[in-house]
N, C-alpha and C positions, 0 to 999 in steps of 0.2 A: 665710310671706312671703319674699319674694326675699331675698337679702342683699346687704347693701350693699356696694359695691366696699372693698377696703383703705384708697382715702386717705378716702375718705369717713367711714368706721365710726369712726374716728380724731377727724374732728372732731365728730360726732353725739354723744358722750359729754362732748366739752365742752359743749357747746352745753346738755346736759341738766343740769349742776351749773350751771349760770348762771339768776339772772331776770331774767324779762322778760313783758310781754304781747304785743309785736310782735316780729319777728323777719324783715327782709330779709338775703336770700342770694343772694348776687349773683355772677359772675363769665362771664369767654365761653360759649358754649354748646359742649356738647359735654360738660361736666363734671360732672354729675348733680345740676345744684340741682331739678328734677323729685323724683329719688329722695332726696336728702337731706329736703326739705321735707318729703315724705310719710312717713317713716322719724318725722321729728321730731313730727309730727301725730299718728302712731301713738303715738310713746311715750308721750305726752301723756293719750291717752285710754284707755292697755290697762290692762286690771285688776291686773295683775303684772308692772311694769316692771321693771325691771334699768337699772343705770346704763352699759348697753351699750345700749337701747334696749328697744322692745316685746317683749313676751314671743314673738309671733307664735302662739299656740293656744290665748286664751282668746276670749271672745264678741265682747270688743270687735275685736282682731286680725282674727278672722273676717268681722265684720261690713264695715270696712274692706278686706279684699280680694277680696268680693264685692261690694262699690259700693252698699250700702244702712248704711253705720251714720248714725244719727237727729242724731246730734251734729257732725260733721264739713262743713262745706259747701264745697262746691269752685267755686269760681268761674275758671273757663277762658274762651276763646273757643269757640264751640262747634265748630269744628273739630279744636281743642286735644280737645278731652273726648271726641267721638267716635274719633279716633286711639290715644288711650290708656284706651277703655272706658267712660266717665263716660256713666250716663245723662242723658240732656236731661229737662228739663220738660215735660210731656206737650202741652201747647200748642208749645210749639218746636219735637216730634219731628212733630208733626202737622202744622204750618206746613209743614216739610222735605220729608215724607214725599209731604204734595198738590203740592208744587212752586211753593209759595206765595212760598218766598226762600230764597236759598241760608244754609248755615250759617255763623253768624257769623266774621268773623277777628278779631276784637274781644271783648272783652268787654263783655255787654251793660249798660246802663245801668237794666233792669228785672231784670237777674239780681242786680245791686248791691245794690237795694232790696231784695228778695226776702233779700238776704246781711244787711245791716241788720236786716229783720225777725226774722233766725232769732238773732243775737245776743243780742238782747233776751228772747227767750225762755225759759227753766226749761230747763236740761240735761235730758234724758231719763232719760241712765243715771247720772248723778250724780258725774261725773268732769270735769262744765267743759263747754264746745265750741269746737271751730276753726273758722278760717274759714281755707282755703288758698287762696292766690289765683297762679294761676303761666298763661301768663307777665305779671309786673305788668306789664309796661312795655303793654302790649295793651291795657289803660285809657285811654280818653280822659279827656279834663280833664272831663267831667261825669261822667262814672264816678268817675275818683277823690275828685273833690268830695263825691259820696256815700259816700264811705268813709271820708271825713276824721276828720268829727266824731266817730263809733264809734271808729275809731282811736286818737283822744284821748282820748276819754275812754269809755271800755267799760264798759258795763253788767254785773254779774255776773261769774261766771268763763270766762269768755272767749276767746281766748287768738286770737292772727293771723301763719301764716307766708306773707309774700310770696318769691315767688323769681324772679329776673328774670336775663336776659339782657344787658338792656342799661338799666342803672339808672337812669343819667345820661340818660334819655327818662324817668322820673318826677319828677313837682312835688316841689321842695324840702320843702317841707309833707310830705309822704308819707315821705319818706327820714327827714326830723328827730326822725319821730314812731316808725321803727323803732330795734330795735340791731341794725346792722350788722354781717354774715360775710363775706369772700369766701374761695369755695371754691379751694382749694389746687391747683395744677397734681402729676397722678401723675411720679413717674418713668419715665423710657420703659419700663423693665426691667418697673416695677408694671402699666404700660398696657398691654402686651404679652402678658404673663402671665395680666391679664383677659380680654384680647384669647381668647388658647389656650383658655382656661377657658368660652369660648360659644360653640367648637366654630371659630373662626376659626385657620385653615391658619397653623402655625408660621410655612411661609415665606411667606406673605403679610403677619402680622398688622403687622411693620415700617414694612412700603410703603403699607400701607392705617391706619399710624400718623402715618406723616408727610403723606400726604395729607390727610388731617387735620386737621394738623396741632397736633398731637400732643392731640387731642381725641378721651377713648378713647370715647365713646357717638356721635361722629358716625363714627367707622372702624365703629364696629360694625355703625353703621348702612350704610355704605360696602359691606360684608364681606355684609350679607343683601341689597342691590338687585343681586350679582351682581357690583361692579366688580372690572373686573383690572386688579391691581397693575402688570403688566407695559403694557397701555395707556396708565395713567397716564404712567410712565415715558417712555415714545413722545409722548405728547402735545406738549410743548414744539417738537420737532423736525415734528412733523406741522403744526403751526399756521403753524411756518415754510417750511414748504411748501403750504399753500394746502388742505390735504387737510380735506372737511369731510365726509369719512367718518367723522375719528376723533372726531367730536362728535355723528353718528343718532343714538345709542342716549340720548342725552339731553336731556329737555324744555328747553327757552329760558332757565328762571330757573336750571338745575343748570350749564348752558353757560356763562352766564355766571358764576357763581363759579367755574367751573374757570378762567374766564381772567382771572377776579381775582385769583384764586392765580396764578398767572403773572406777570402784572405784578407784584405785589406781590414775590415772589422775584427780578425780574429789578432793581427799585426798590431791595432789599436789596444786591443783588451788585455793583449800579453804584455804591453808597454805600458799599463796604468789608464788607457785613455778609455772613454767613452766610444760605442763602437758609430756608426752613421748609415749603418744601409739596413741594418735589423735587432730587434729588441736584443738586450744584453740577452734576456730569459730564453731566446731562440737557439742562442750559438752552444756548440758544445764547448768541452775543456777546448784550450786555447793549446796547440802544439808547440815545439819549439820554436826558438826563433829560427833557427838552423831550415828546419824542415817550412817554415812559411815561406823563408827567402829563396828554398831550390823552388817552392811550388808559384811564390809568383814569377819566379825566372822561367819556367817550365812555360806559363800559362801565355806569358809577352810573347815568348815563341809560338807559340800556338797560333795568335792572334794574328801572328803577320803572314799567316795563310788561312787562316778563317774561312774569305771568301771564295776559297777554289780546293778546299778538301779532294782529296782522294774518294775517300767515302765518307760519306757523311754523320752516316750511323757507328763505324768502328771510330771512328772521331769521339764521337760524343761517349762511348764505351771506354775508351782510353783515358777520356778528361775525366768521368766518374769514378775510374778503377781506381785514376790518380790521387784524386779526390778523399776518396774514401783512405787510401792507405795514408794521407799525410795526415787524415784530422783522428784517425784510429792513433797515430804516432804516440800522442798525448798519453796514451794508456798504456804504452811499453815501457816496464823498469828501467 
């Protein structure tokens, strides 16, 4: 099995001398509640744990990272679960496969039940069962309703780690009924280091750290779609010049977080703060406040059609033109 980054392995040890039957792990994304949850699920069910975690090379370990152990049940979006390996239910693969409906982004409401039902069930191998549920927050309010009552009150040996993104999007009910983690921010030095260690370029792994922001699994992810460090860099200065070349190579929803990170940096520097996604020395004059807070209200809208533009290309012309006239604003009497 993989291993777990340094600041992670750290708290997975705690986490394993403590009770509990629920377990939310929560913090921004980027920071490995995916791998921690799953590390923690592992330990839970391997025949020869260590208070370091799973053993990794006994049946159950195996079982787990070939996506068939009998005990474990993964409840994702099915989007989620195709991206990271998880078979679908043979009804859903088939649904997919005829082009019946696209893959859930959600998690579904008959996958819940399905999760309910396997609960109640007699462990197979005799060590309990999990139900992982990541990302929680991908529950609708009828999904989570069905997960309640089990939550509360859990038949057998049992056990439930949710891992979420954005927690404060689950029903209080849901929260009350776990015990709460949140997962630790690394050191640059430690994020970097990991960074080196998955084959990301010394001198990049910095630039595509901050980009990031300082989020070492979304740089990572940064580092394998190809992005260059030194474009980012240019970006701020590009936008300000109207150039929407320096934004092709990227779909509609990625465009615009890059120029939410921007605002957001330029929103920091005009309030005194340090900025987090690019060197102070990149960004232009900072505009007003006035004109930052129509452009990130502009850009939230954007976003929540991102994934099904009209066009795609007058899209990204519009976001630049936008662009460009709010960070020029700075230079009008």
């Amino acid at each position: 099995m993989t291993p777990l980054s340094p600041w992670l392995a750290r708290p997975l040890s705690d986490l394993l001398r403590q009770r509990g039957h629920a377990w939310l792990l929560q913090g921004p994304s980027g920071l490995g509640q995916y791998d921690l949850a799953l590390a923690l699920a592992s330990a839970w069910l391997c025949e020869t744990p260590t208070e370091h975690g799973a053993c990794g090379h006994c049946t159950s370990c195996h079982a787990i990272e070939v996506r068939t152990h009998a005990d474990l049940c993964v409840l994702m979006p099915e989007t989620a679960m195709m991206e990271l390996g998880w078979p679908l239910d043979e009804k859903a693969q088939a649904d997919i496969d005829d082009k019946k409906r696209k893959p859930s982004r959600e998690i579904r409401v008959e996958a819940m039940r399905e999760a309910v039902g396997f609960a109640q069930r007699t462990s197979a191998r005799g060590r309990g069962k999990v139900v992982f549920v990541y990302p929680a927050e991908r529950m609708n309010a009828i999904t989570a309703n069905a997960l309640l009552k089990t939550l509360e009150e859990p038949v057998g040996d049992v056990r439930f780690v949710l891992a979420s993104e954005a927690a404060w999007q689950l029903l209080p009910t849901i929260r009350s009924r776990c015990l709460g983690f949140t997962l630790p921010w690394p050191e640059p030095s430690e994020a970097v280091d990991w960074l080196v260690a998955h084959q990301v370029a010394a001198a990049d792994a910095p630039a595509l750290l901050r980009a990031a922001g300082g989020r070492p699994s979304d740089a990572l992810r940064l580092a394998r779609s190809g992005a260059s460090p030194k474009a980012w860099s240019l970006l701020p200065k590009a936008m300000q010049r109207g150039e929407v070349a320096a934004l092709t190579d990227q779909a509609p929803a990625q465009a615009i977080g890059a120029l939410q990170k921007l605002c957001h940096d330029l929103m920091a520097v005009g309030s005194g703060a340090e900025p987090r996604f690019f060197a102070a020395a990149e960004l232009p004059p900072a505009p007003s406040n006035v004109a930052l807070a129509r452009w990130s209200r502009s850009l939230a809208a954007a976003a929540r059609t991102a994934e099904h533009p009209f066009n795609a290309g007058l899209m990204l012309e519009a976001l630049v033109s936008e662009a460009r006239s709010t960070l020029n604003s700075a230079r009008r009497p």
